[in-house]
C-alpha positions in Angstrom: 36.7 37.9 -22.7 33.4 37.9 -24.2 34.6 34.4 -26.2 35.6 32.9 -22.9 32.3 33.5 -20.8 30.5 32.0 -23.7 32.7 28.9 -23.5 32.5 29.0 -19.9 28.2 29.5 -20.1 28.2 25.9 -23.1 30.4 23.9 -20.9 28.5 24.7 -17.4 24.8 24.0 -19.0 26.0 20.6 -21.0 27.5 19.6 -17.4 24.1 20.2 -16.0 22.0 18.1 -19.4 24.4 15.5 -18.5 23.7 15.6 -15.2 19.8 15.2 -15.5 19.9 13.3 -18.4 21.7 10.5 -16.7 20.1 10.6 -13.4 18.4 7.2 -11.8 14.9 7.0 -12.4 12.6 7.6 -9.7 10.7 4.3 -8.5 7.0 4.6 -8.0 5.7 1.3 -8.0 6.6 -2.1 -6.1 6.9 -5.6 -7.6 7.2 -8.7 -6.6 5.9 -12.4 -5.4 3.8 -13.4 -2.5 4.8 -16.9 -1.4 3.7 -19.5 1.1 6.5 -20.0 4.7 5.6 -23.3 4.7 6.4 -23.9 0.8 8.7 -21.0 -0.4 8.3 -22.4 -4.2 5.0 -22.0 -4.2 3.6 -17.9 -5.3 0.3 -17.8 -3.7 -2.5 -16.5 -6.3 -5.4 -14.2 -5.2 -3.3 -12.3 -2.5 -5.0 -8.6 -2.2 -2.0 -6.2 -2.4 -3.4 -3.1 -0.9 -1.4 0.6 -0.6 -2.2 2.2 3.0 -1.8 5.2 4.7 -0.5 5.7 8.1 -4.8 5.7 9.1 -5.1 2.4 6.6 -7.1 3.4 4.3 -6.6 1.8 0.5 -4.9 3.8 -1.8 -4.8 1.5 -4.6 -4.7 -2.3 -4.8 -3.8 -5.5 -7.0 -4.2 -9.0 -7.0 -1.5 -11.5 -7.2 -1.7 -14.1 -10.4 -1.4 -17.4 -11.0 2.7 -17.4 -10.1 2.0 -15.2 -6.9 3.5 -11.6 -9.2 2.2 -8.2 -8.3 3.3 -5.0 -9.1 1.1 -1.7 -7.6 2.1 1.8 -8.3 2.4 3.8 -5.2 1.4 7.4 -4.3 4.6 8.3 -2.3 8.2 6.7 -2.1 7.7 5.8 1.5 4.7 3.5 1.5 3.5 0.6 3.3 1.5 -2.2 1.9 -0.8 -4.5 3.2 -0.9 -8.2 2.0 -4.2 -10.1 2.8 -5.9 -13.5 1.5 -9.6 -12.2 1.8 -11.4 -14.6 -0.1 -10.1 -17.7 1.6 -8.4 -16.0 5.1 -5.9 -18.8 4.9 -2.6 -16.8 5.6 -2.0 -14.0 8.1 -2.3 -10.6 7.2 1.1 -8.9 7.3 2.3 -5.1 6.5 5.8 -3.8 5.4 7.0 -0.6 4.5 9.1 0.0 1.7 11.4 3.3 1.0 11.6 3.3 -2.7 14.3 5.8 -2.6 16.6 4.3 -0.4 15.8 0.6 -1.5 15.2 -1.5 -4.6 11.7 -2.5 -5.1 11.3 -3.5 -8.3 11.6 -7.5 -7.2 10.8 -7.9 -3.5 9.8 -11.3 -2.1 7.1 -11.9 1.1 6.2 -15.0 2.8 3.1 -15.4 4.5 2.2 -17.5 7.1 -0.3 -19.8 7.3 -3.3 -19.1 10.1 
């Protein structure tokens, strides 16, 4: 008896490592390109990327480069991000939400319009 509850106890816990061991990895960032409506091709450079809360104040932010790339680590899975041209206020300011546990964030596209 005693044999078979230790058999019972190695096969229930290495169910449970292989469980957790080959769980998905938890998201916490979101990457990407920002790219001009009128000229999809184009990645705009020098868009602020800015994480908000629900009163919009900046979590944490980054800076698109040269090919229009950014990737910001978040503080929660739900999040919403603001995307803003401050230093030549050429495109519209837009927001989106993304739910990093119900979506795929790692390579998310926006377009922004021109003002």
């Amino acid at each position: 008896m005693k044999k078979f509850l230790l058999i019972c106890a190695v096969a229930v816990s290495t169910m449970c490592f292989s469980f957790t061991a080959f769980a998905p990895a938890v998201q916490d960032s979101v990457s990407g390109h920002v790219y001009d409506q009128s000229n999809p091709s184009q990645g705009l450079s020098g868009i602020q990327v800015d994480e908000i809360d629900s009163d919009s104040h900046i979590l944490s932010t980054q800076t698109t480069n040269d090919q229009g790339y950014f990737s910001i680590k978040v503080h929660s899975s739900k999040t919403t991000l603001r995307f803003s041209d401050p230093e030549f206020n050429e495109f519209s300011t837009q927001s989106r939400t993304f739910d990093l546990s119900r979506e795929d964030c790692s390579d998310v596209s926006v377009y922004m319009s021109r003002e």
